[in-house]
C-alpha positions in Angstrom: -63.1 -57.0 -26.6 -63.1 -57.0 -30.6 -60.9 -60.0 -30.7 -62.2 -64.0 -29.8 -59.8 -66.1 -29.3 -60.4 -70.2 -28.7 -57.5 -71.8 -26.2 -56.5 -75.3 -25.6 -57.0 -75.5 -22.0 -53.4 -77.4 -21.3 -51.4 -74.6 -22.6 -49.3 -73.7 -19.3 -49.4 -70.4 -18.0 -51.6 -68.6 -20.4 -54.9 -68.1 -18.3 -55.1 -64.4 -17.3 -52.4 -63.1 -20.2 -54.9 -62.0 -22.8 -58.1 -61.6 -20.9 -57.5 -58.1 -21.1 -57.2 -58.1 -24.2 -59.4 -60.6 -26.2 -62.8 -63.0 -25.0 -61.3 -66.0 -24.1 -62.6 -69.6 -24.0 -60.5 -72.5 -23.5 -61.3 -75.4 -24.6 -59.8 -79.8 -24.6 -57.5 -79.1 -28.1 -59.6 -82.7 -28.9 -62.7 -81.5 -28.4 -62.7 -78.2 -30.7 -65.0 -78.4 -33.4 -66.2 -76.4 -36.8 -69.4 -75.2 -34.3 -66.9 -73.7 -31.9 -65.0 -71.9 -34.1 -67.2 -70.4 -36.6 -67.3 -66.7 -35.2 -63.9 -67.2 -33.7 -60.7 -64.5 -35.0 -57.6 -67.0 -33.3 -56.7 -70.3 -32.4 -54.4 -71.1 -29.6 -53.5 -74.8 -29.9 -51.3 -78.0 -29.3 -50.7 -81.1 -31.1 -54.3 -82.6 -30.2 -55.9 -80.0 -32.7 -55.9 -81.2 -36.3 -56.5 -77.5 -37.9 -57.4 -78.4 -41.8 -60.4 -77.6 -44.0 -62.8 -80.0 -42.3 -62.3 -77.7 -39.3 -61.9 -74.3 -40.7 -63.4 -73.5 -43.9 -65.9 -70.9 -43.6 -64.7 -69.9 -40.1 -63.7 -66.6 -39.3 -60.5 -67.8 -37.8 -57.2 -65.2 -39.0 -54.5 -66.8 -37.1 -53.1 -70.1 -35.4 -50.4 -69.6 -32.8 -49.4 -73.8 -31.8 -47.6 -73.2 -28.7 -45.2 -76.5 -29.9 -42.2 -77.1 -32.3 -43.9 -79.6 -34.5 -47.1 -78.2 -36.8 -47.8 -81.2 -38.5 -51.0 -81.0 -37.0 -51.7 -78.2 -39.3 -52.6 -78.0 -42.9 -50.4 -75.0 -43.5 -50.8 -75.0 -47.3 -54.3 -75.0 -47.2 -54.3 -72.2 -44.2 -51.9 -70.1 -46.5 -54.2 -70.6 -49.6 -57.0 -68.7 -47.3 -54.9 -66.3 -46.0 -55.3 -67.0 -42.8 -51.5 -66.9 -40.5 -50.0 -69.7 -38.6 -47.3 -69.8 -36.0 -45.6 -72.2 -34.5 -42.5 -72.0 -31.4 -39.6 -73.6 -33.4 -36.7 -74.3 -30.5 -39.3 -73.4 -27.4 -38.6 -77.4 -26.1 -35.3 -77.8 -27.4 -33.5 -77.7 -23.7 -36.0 -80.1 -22.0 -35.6 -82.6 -24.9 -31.9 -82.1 -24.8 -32.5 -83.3 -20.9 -34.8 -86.1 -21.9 -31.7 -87.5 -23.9 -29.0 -86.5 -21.4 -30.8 -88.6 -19.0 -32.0 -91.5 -21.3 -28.0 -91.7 -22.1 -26.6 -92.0 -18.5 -29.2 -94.4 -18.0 -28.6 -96.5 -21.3 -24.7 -96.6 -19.5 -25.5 -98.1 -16.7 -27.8 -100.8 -18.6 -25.1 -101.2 -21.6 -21.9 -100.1 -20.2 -19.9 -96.9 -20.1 -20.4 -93.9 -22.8 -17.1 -93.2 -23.4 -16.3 -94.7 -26.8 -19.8 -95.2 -27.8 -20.5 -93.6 -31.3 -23.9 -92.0 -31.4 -25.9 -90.7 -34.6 -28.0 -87.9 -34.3 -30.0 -87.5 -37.5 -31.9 -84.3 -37.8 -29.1 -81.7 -36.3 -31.5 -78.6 -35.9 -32.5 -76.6 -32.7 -33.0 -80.0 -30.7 -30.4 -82.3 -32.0 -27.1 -80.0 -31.9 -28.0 -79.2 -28.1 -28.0 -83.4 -27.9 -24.6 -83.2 -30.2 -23.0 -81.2 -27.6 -24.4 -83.0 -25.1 -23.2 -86.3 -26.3 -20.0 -85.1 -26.5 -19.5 -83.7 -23.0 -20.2 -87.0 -21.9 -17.6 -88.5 -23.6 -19.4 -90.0 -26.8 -18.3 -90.0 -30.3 -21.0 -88.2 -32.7 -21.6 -87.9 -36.4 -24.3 -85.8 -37.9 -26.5 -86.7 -40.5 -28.9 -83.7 -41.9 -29.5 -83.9 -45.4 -31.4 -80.2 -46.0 -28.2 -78.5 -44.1 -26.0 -80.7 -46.1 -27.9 -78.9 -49.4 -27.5 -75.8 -47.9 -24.6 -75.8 -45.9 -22.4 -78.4 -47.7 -21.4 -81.5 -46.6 -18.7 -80.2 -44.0 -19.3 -82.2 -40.8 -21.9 -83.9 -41.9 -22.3 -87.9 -42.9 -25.3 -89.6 -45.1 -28.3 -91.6 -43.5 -26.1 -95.1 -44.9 -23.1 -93.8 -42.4 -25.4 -93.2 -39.5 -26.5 -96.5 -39.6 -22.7 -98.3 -40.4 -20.8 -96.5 -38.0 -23.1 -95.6 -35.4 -23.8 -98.0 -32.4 -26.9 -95.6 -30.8 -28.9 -93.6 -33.3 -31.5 -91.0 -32.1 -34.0 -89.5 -34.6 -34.6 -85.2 -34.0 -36.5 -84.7 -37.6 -40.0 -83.7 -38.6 -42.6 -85.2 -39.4 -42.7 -85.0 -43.5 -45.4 -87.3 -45.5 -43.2 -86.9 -48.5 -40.6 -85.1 -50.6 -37.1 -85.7 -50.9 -36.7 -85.2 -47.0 -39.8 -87.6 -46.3 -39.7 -89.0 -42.8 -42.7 -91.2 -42.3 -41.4 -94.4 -41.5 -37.7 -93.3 -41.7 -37.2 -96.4 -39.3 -38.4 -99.2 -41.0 -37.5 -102.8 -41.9 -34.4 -102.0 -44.2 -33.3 -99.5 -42.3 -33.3 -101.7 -39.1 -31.7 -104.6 -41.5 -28.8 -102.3 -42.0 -27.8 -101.4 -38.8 -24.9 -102.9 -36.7 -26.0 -105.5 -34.4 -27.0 -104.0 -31.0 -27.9 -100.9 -32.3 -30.0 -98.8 -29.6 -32.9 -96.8 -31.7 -34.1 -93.4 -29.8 -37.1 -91.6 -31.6 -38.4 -88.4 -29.6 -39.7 -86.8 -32.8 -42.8 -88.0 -34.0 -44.5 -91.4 -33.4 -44.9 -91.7 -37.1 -41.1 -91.5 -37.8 -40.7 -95.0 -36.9 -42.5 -98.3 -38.0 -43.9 -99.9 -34.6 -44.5 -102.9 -36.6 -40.8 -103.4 -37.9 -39.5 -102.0 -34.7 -41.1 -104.5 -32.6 -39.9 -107.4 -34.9 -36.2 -106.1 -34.8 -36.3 -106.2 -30.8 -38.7 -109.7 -31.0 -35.3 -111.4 -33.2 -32.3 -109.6 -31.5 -31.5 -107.1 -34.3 -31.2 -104.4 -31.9 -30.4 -104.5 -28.9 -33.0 -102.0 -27.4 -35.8 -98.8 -28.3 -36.1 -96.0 -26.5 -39.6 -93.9 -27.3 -41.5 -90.7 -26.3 -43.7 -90.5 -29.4 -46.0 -93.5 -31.0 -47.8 -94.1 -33.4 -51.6 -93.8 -33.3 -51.0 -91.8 -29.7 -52.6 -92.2 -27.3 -53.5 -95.4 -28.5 -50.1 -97.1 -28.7 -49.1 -101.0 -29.6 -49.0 -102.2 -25.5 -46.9 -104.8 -26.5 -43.7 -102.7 -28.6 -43.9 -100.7 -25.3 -43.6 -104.0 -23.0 -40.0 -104.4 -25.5 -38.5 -101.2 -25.1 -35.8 -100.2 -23.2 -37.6 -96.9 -22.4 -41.1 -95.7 -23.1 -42.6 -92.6 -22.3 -45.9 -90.5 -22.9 -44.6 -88.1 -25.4 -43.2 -86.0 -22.8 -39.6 -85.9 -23.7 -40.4 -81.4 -24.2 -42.7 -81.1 -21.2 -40.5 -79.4 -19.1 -42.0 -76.4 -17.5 -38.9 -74.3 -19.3 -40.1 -75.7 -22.4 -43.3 -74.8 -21.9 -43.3 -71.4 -20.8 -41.3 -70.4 -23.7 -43.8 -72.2 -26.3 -46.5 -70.6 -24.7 -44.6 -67.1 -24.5 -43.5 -67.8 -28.5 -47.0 -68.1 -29.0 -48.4 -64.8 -27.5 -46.0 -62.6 -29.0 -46.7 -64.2 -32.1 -50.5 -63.3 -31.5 -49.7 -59.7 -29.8 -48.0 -59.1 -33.4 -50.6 -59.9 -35.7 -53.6 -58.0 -33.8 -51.9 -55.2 -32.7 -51.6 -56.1 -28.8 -49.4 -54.7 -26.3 -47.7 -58.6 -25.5 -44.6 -58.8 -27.6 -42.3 -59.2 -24.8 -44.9 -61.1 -22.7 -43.1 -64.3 -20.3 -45.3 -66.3 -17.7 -44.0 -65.0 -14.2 -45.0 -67.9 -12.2 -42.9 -70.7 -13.2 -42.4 -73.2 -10.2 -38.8 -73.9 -8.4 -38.1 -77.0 -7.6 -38.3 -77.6 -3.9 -34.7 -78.5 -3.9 -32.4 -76.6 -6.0 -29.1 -77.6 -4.6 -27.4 -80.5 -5.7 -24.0 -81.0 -3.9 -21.9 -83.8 -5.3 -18.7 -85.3 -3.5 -16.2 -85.6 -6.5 -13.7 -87.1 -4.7 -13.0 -90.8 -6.0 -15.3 -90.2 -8.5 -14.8 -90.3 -12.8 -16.3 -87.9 -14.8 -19.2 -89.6 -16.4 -20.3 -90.6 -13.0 -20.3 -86.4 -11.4 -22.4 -85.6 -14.7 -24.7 -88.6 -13.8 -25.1 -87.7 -10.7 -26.0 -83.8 -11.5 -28.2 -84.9 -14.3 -30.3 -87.5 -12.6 -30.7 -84.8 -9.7 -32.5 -82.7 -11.9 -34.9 -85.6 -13.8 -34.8 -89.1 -14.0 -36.6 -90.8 -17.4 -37.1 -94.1 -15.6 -39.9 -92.3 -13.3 -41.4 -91.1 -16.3 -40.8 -94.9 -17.8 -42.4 -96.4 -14.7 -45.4 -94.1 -14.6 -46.3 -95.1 -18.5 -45.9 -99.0 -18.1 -47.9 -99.0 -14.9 -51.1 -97.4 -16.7 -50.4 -97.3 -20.3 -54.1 -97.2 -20.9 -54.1 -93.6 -19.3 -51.1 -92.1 -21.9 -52.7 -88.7 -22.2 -53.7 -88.5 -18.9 -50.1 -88.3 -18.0 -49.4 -85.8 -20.4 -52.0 -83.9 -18.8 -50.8 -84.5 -15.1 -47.0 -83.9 -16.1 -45.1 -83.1 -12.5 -43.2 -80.1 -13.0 -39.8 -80.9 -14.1 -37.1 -77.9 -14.2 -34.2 -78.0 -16.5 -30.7 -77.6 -15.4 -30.5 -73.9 -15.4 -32.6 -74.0 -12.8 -30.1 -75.6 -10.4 -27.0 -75.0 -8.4 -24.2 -77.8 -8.2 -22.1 -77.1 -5.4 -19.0 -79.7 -6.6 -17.3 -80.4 -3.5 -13.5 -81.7 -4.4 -14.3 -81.1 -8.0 -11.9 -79.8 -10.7 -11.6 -76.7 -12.8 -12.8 -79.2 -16.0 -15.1 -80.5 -14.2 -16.9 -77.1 -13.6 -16.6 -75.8 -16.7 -18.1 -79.1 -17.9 -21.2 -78.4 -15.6 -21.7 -75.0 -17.1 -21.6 -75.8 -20.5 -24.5 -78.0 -19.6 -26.3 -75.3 -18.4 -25.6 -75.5 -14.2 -25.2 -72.7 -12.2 -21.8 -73.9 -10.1 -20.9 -72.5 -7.2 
C-alpha cells in the first residue's frame, strides 16, 4: 500500500473502492489540515476543502481529484506551479441541477402563472445550462442564451449579450463559474445595476455560486419591489447565510440543487478514474454499484382532461419537489450544512417509469426527451 490517500468523508459511495489499493483515511473536508496532509500522495475532496499554499506547500501531496463541477475551492495556478495534478468532474451534476430547475419552474407557474410565453435567460449555456435550455423549452418557455466565452469562440449565432438577458428576459437563471476577475469575471454578476436594469418582476435564479450574486443588493431589490422574487441554492458566506434575504425569497435551498444521488455517483466515479490514471490503478472504468431506487418508481399519470404543462408537472414533481427541500432550509436555517450532509436520496428522472394513461404520441416523446422511461 505505496499510495496514501486523504478522503472527505461525505463523498458518496467511495468507501471500499480504493482500499485495495491505497491507505485510506477520510476525513470532514473542513477539518483537513497542513498536519494531516504532510506525508499524504492524494487528495480526495469537495467544496469544503480550500486546497492553496497555506494548506499544501511542503506536503507530499501529487494529485487533487474534487469529486464536484466547481474548483474554485482550489488554487489551481499555484498547484500547477508545483507540479502537483488537479481534477475536477466537469458535467457529473449537470442532470440533477437540470431537475432542481425543472422543478423550481413548475413551481414558479403555479405561484406566477403559466410558463407558456414566459421568456427565460439562461446565462452561462455549458454542461448545466443547455440541459435547462432544453428543458425550458419543452415546457413551453421562450429562451435566449447569453455565453460570452462561446460567443468568442463560437460566434455570436444563437446567442444574445448580458444587456438582452436582462431587457427581454422576464426569469433569468445564472449557470456560470465562479471567476474573481478577467474579462469573464462573475463575482457579483448580480448586483445593484444589474438588478436596476431588469424589467419589473423579473424572477432571479442563482444555483452557481453564492458569490455570483450580491445578497446585499438582492435583498434590497425584493425589500422595494424591483423583482418580483429570488430563487437560491448557493449563498454567500455558506453555511452562514444572511437569515433574512432567505426569509424574502421565493425559494431557498442548502446548496443542494446537484445532490442527486445520479449526480453524485458520477462525480465520485469522475473522480476515481481520474486518480486510477495518474497512479497507475486498475479503476478507470470504476461506477459505485449500490445506488439506491426509489421505493416507488412508477408514476402513472391520467392525461385525460389534462394540458401539457400540467402531465410534465405532474411527472416532474413525482420524482422531486424543491418546496420540501425549501421547507426543510427555512425550518432550521441554522443547521445549512447539516442538511447537505443528511441529503435524502433523490433519483433523477431516468430512474423512473411514466406509465401515461390516455396520453398522446407528443406527449411521450416529450417525456423521453426529459429523460423518462415510458411505457
Amino acid at each position: 500500500m505505496g499510495i496514501k490517500i486523504i478522503a472527505d468523508d461525505k463523498i458518496p459511495f467511495l468507501k471500499g473502492a480504493l482500499e485495495s489499493f491505497a491507505d485510506v483515511e477520510y476525513m470532514a473536508g473542513g477539518a483537513i489540515t497542513r498536519d494531516h496532509i504532510k506525508d499524504t500522495d492524494a487528495l480526495l475532496i469537495r467544496t469544503r476543502t480550500l486546497c492553496d499554499k497555506a494548506l499544501l506547500e511542503n506536503s507530499s501531496v501529487k494529485f487533487i481529484g474534487t469529486a464536484t463541477i466547481g474548483y474554485d475551492h482550489i488554487d489551481t495556478a499555484w498547484c500547477e506551479s508545483r507540479g502537483i495534478v488537479w481534477k475536477n468532474a466537469p458535467g457529473c451534476n449537470a442532470g440533477s441541477v437540470n431537475q432542481y430547475m425543472a422543478s423550481t419552474l413548475v413551481h414558479l407557474a403555479r405561484e406566477f402563472g403559466s410558463l407558456k410565453n414566459r421568456v427565460l435567460g439562461v446565462v452561462g449555456v455549458g454542461n448545466v445550462g443547455a440541459k435547462v435550455v432544453n428543458t425550458a423549452e419543452r415546457l413551453g418557455m421562450r429562451v435566449y442564451l447569453c455565453d460570452p466565452p462561446r460567443v468568442r469562440n463560437e460566434g455570436v449565432c444563437g446567442f444574445i449579450s448580458f444587456e438582452g438577458i436582462l431587457r427581454e428576459c422576464d426569469i433569468i437563471t445564472f449557470h456560470v463559474p465562479l471567476n474573481l476577475k478577467g474579462p469573464d469575471c462573475t463575482y457579483h454578476l448580480i448586483n445593484q445595476t444589474m438588478l436596476d436594469s431588469v424589467n419589473e418582476g423579473t424572477i432571479i435564479i442563482n444555483t452557481s455560486r453564492g458569490e455570483v450574486a450580491d445578497g446585499k443588493a438582492l435583498k434590497a431589490a425584493l425589500e422595494r419591489g424591483k423583482i418580483a422574487g429570488a430563487v437560491l441554492d448557493v449563498w454567500e458566506n455558506e453555511p452562514d447565510i444572511d437569515f433574512s434575504l432567505l426569509d424574502r425569497c421565493a425559494i431557498g435551498t442548502p446548496h443542494i440543487a446537484g445532490y442527486s444521488a445520479d449526480g453524485k455517483a458520477r462525480g465520485t466515479a469522475m473522480v476515481v478514474s481520474e486518480l486510477s490514471r495518474f497512479f497507475g490503478l486498475d479503476l478507470d472504468e470504476w461506477v459505485p454499484l449500490n445506488i439506491p431506487v426509489p421505493e416507488d418508481h412508477t408514476i402513472r399519470i391520467d392525461c385525460k382532461g389534462r394540458t401539457e404543462e400540467e402531465i410534465l408537472t405532474h411527472a416532474i414533481e413525482s420524482t422531486y419537489q424543491v418546496v420540501m427541500d425549501d421547507r426543510r432550509l427555512r425550518e432550521a436555517p441554522e443547521l445549512f450544512e447539516k442538511q447537505r450532509g443528511d441529503y435524502p436520496l433523490r433519483r433523477e428522472f431516468n430512474a423512473y417509469t411514466v406509465i401515461p394513461d390516455n396520453g398522446s404520441a407528443e406527449i411521450n416523446r416529450i417525456l423521453r426527451r426529459f429523460g423518462f422511461n415510458v411505457k
